[in-house]
Structures are given as C-alpha cells and as structure tokens.
N, C-alpha and C positions, 0 to 999 in steps of 0.2 A: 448437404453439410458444407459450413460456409470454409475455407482455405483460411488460416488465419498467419500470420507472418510477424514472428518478433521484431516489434519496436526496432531495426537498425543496424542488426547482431549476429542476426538466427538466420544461417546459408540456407538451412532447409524450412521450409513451409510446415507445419503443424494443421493434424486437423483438429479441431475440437467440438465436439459435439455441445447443440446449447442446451440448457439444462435448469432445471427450476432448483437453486437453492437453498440452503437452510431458511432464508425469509419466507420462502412461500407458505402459506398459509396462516401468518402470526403476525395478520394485520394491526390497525389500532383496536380492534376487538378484541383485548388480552381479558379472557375471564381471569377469576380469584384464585383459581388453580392452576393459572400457569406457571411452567418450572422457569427454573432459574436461564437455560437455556432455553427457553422458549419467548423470554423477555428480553434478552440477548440478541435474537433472532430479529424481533419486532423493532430495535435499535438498530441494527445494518442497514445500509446501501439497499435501495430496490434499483433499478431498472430506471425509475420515473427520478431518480435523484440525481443521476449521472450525466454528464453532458452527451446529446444526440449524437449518434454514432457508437456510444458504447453496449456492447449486448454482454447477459453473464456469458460466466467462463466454468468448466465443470471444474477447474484448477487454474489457478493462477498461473504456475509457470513460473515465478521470478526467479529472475536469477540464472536459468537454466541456460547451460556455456558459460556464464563467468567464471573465470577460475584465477583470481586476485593473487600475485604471489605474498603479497603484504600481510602480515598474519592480521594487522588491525584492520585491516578490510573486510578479510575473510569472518573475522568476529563479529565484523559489522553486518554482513549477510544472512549469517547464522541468526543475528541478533530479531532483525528485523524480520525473518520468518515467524518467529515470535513460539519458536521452539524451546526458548532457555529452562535448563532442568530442574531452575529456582522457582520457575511459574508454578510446577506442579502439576497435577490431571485436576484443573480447574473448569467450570463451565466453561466455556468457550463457542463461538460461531466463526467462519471465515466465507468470506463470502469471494468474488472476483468477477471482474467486467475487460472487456477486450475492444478494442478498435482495428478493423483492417487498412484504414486508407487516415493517414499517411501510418497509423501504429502505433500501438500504446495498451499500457494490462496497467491495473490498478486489484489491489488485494488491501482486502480488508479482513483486521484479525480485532475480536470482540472477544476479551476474556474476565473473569471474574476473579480476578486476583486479589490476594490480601494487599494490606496498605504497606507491609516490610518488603515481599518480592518483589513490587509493582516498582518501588522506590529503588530497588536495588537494580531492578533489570531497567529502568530510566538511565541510572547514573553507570549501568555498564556500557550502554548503549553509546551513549555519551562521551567516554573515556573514548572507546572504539572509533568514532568517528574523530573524534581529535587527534587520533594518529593516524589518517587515513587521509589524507589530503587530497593525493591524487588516484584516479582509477585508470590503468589502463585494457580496453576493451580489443580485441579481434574482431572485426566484422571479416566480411566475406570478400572486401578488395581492399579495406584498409584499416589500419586501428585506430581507433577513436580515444583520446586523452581528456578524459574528465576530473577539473577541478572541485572541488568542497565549493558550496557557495552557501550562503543564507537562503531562506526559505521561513519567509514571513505567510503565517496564517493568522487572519485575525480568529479571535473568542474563544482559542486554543488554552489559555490557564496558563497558570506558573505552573506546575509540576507535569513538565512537556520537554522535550525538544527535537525541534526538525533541520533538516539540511538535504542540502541538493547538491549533487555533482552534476555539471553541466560541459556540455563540449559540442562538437563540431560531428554530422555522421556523412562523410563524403563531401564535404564545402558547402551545400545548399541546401541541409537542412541541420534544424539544431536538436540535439538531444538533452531530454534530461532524466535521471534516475533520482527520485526523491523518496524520502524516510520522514513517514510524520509518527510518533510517539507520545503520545499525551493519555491525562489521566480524569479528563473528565468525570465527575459522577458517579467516582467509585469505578470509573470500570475501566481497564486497561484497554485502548485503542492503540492498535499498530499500523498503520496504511502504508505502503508502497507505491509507489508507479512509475513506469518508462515510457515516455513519451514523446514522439518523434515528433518535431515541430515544422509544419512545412513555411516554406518564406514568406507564405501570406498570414499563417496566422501569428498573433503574439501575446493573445490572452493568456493567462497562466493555468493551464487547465488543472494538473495536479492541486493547485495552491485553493482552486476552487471545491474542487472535488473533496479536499481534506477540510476545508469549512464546512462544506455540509454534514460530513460525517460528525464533526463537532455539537453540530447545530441538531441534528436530527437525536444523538446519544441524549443531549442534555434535557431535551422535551419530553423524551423517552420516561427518562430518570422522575421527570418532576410529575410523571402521571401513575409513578411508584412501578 
C-alpha cells in the first residue's frame, strides 16, 4: 500500500488504498441502455488521461486541514466539493488521482444538473472566489500565503470559471490550489487540484489536466 503525503500541508502521511473507480468498466463501448450515470462515468478522467505519475485515489481528500477563517473562502471550498444543496441528488461520478513525489490530488466531479442550478452554483462560486483573495495555509514548519491568480484553460466555454491561488511551500518549491468549473455539454464539471511544483518543473500541470477533462466530456457528449 503506497504512503501517500498531501501536496505541502498534511504533517501526517495518509495511506490510501488504489482502487478502480466509478470509470471502470464504462469504456467507449456504452450500449443503448446505459444509465445516465453510467455515461457520466465513460466521460471522467482514466488513469491513461492524467499526467505519469498520477494513480486513482479511493477519495480525494481536498481540502482536508484547511480551515479558511474568511467565510468567502470557506464557501469557496464548500463550493468546489461540488456538494451545493441547489445541485440536488442528481446523476453524478467523482472520480480522483494522487501523485507522491513531489505531490499533488486532482478531483473530479461529473454531475448532471439542470441548466437553472448549474448557472446558479457557477455564479455562486464566482461570487465566492471574488471575495477570497487570499488563502492562508498551516504547513507542518511554516504557513504558506496563497494569492487568487488566473488560471487560463483553453476550450473551457463561456459558462465556466476558473482560478488559482498560488504561493510559496518552504522557498523551494511552489504550490498551487486550483478550481476549474465549467459547463460543458450539458454537464456540470468541477475539478480541483493541489499541486506541489518542484524547481525543475514549470509545466502547468493542473491547467493541462483540466483541458483534458474538457476535451474528453465534449467527445463524450457528441457520441450521445
């Protein structure tokens, strides 16, 4: 069982066991009878879609030890779990992927929302992040002050929006926590990730990770 270590944050080690998620089994082979969650499922994140080094997660984890005192943060957290009570018991998949070395979780949430809550829980999301500027984090030797930044995903749609809080985890490597929300093809997408950046790398791996999910939903969609 692999030792798995939060992104930057997290004093203690986690174990998690790996684990075949809602995707398994609900290849591109979607017979005529599959459910609404079952096409849902066939639109998530595999394994084969994520950048090397990431393996699933039986749970994501986000989040776990933040405790924001800014109520517009906390909203923002809440938000982006993609728990909001306007969503409703809608189809839904969530899927999640983990990195040990340098660290990093990505969580994906797959819901089948009408076009009133979907638009509503965007523009609260929205709001929420707008008063939320800065995050301050607790690591285990020092606290990390993360600012709001942009977070450009390309083929993302108008009816989306994303943002990164970025900062510093101990001077020599950099972190980020990002929130992608977009509405693709009918189907509400929420992705997360924290990302621990070590000094060599600089690619934007969230930024990528959230275009696939884009790109993977919309193909999805267009094969009904």
């Amino acid at each position: 069982m692999p030792v798995v270590r939060r992104a930057g944050f997290v004093a203690l080690a986690i174990a998690l066991p790996v684990t075949h998620l809602a995707t398994t089994g609900c290849g591109a082979h979607r017979s005529a009878e599959a459910t609404p969650t079952q096409r849902l499922a066939a639109a998530a994140l595999s394994e084969a879609e994520v950048p090397a080094g990431y393996l699933p997660a039986e749970n994501a984890a986000m989040f776990r030890g933040l405790r924001p005192a800014d109520p517009d943060c906390r909203a923002l957290f809440a938000l982006a779990a993609a728990t909001a009570p306007t969503l409703g018991a809608v189809p839904r998949v969530d899927t999640s992927f983990y990195q040990v070395d340098p660290g990093g979780w990505v969580a994906e949430h797959l819901l089948l929302a009408a076009p009133v809550p979907a638009h509503a829980f965007l523009l609260d999301l929205r709001r929420a992040a707008a008063g939320c500027d800065r995050i301050a984090l607790r690591a285990e030797a020092y606290t990390m002050s993360l600012r709001r930044a942009p977070l450009p995903v390309r083929g993302i749609g108008e009816e989306s929006y994303t943002v990164r809080y970025a900062g510093w985890a101990g001077g020599r490597h950099r972190f980020h926590l990002d929130i992608v929300t977009a509405r693709p093809a009918g189907r509400l997408l929420v992705l997360t990730a924290e990302t621990l950046l070590s000094p060599r790398k600089t690619h934007d791996v969230a930024g990528r990770i959230a275009e696939r999910a884009v790109g993977k939903l919309r193909v999805a969609a267009s094969i009904g």
